[in-house]
Structures are given as structure tokens and as C-alpha cells.
N, C-alpha and C positions, 0 to 999 in steps of 0.2 A: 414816737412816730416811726413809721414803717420805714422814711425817706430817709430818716436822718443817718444810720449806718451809710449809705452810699456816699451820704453827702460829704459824712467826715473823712470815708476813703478818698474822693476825691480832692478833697481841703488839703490833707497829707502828705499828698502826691505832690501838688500843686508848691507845699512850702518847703519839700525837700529841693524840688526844680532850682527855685528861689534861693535856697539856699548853696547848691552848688553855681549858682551864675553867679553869685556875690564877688569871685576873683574876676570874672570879665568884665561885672558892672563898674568895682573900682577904676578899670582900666580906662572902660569908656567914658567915664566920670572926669577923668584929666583932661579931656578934649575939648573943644567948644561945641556943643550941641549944633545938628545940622535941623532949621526949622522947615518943615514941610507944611505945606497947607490945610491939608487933610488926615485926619487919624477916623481909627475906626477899633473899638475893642468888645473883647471877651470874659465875662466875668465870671466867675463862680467862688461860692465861698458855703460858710455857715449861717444863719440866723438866728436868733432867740426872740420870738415874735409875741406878740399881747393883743389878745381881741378881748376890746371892755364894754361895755354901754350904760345908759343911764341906770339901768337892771341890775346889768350883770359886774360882776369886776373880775376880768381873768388870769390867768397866771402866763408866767413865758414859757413856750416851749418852743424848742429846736424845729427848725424847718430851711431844708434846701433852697440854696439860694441859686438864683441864675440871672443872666442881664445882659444886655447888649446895648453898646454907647457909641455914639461916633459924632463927627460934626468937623469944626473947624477951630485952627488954631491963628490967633491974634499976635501974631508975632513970638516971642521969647517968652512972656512974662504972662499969659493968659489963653485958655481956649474955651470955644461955647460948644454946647451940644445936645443932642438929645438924648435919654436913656429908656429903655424899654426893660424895668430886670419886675422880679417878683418871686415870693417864696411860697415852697409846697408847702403846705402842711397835711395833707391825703393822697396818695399818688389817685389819678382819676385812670378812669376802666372806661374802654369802650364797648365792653360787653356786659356793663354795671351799670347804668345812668345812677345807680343811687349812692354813689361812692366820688369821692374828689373834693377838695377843701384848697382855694388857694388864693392869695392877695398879689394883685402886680400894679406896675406903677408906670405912667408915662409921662416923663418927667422935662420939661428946659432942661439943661447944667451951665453952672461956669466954674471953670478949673481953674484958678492963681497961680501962681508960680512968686513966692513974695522973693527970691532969689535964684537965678539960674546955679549959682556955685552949687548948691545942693538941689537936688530934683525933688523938692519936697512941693505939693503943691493943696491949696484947701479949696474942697468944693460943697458948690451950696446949688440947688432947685429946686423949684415949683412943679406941681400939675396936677395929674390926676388918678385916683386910686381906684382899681376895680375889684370888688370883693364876688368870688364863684363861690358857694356852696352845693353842692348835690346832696348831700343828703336828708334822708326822712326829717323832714321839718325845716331845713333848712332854705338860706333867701339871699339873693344876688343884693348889691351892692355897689355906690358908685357915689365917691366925693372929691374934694381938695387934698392934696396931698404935699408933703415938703420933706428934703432930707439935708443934712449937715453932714459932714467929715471931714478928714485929711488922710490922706497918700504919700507916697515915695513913688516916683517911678525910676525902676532901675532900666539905662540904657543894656542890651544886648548888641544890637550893631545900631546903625545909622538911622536904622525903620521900623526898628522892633525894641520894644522894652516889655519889661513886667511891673506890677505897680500893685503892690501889698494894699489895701485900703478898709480903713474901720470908718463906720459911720451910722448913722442915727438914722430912721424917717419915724412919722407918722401922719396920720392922718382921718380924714372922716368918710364913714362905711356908709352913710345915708340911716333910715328908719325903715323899722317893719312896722307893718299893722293887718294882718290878719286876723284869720277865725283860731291861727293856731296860736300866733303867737303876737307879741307886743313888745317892739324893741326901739328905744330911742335913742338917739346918739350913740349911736356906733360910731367906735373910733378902732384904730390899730398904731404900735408901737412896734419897733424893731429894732435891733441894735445886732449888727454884723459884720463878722471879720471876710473878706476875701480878696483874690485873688485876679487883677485883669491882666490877659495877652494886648499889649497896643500895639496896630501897624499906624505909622505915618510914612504917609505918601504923598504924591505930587510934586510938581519943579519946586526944588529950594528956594524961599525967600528970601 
């Protein structure tokens, strides 16, 4: 795919970052966490994405990921929120209508934290999946959707960390029935490594 060279420039970028703040996360890792009420983050990573149906069975291929999450945090040990991410798989034209391929999701979360000593934390949510296709034959798209994972977030200062994260979704794409074509149970699977910026904010709790 067209998208996927940028996307792995910017994965790259992202884990070299990660990798030089390793000596300040140590640091801030000795501290007691300071809990703020509100976070709000930035995600970007890679995909390896599966569109199947009762027809078809697909394969996985690489697709740009991007995402945006925020909400609120439940003291030390958990935070809820919402997520808005989704992957290209066509970059879209606005001077093409027939071009653009892409899955996103709007999703609840809750983030665990089964131990503050380590910032390790597992998140799971619900919601809803939007499938776009433009092109020649192709047909929009809209079901249930769920994803699994686990994270690290590493502190940077007080309000900012970064937070390596691998995780699962999938979900259901709806039915076609046309004169072109006949598609039943559409589903999508993904499984993707990235990358989020978090601020938290608000008076400490």
C-alpha cells in the first residue's frame, strides 16, 4: 500500500524518541506518580489489518494507523475513556472520489494499571466500526467493534509520558446487497504496534 512507507517513517521516528527518553523514564519511574484527573492522547503506529466476509477470506496487509483518546483517570490504579483511531488502507483524493479505502473505530476504554510500581497497564473496549470504501464497486460499512491490549507508559515529566502499545480489535463491517455485488458478514481484524503522546492535566488528586 501507498500509505504504508510513511507510516513505518513515522513508527521509527517515534521508537527511536522512545528510546532515548528510556534514561528520564527510569528516573521518573522512582517517584510516586503525581494523579491528575484528565489525560488526553496521540497515537500513531503500524497495522496489519484483515477484511473477510462470508464470500471472501482476506489476507493482512499493512495500513497506517492513527487515533486520538482522552477521558478521565479513577485515581492510581485505572482510567476510562474514549478512543477515536482507525487505519488507511488507500490514501483518499479529494480531487478522485473513486479512490480511498479506510476502517475507524469509536470506541468506550478502560485502562488498568494492575501495579503502579511498574506503569504497565491493560486495556480493553467496546463500540462502533466504520468501514469507507470509494472505490469502483466498492460500499460503506458500519458495525460492533471491540479491541484488547496492553501498554507501558513511560513518565517524561509530571504531565507527559509516552506509552509503547500492541493490541488487537475486530469487528463487524454490516452486509452488501446489490446489483454489483453480495457480501455477508463482513468482519475486520487488526493487530498493531504504536506509539501514544499522553498529557494529564487538572488539579492533582
Amino acid at each position: 500500500m501507498s500509505s504504508s512507507g510513511p507510516a513505518r517513517r513515522h513508527f521509527v521516528i517515534l521508537i527511536a524518541c522512545l528510546i532515548l527518553a528510556t534514561p528520564v523514564a527510569f528516573a521518573q519511574a522512582q517517584k510516586e506518580p503525581t494523579v491528575r484527573p484528565w489525560w488526553v492522547g496521540f497515537e500513531l503506529g503500524d497495522g496489519q489489518i484483515k477484511l473477510t466476509s462470508d464470500q471472501l477470506s482476506g489476507t493482512r496487509n499493512p495500513a497506517f494507523a492513527l487515533g486520538f483518546v482522552g477521558g478521565h483517570n479513577l485515581g492510581n490504579r485505572a482510567r476510562i475513556g474514549l478512543e477515536v483511531d482507525g487505519w488507511l488502507l488507500q490514501s483518499f483524493n479529494t480531487s478522485n472520489p473513486a479512490v480511498g479505502e479506510s476502517v475507524s473505530n469509536v470506541l468506550g476504554l478502560v485502562d488498568a494499571f494492575p501495579t503502579r510500581k511498574t506503569p504497565i497497564f491493560l486495556r480493553a473496549g467496546a463500540g462502533l466500526a466504520l468501514y469507507q470504501n470509494n472505490r469502483p464497486g466498492g460500499s460503506n460499512g458500519s458495525g460492533w467493534s471491540w479491541t484488547a491490549g496492553v501498554g507501558y507508559e513511560i513518565p517524561l515529566t509530571q504531565n507527559f509520558g509516552l506509552a509503547p502499545i500492541v493490541d488487537y480489535a475486530a469487528g463487524s463491517l454490516g452486509d452488501v446487497r446489490n446489483v454489483i455485488t453480495v457480501q455477508t458478514g463482513r468482519r475486520y481484524s487488526v493487530v498493531e504496534v504504536k506509539v501514544a503522546v499522553i498529557w494529564h492535566f487538572g488539579k492533582p488528586q
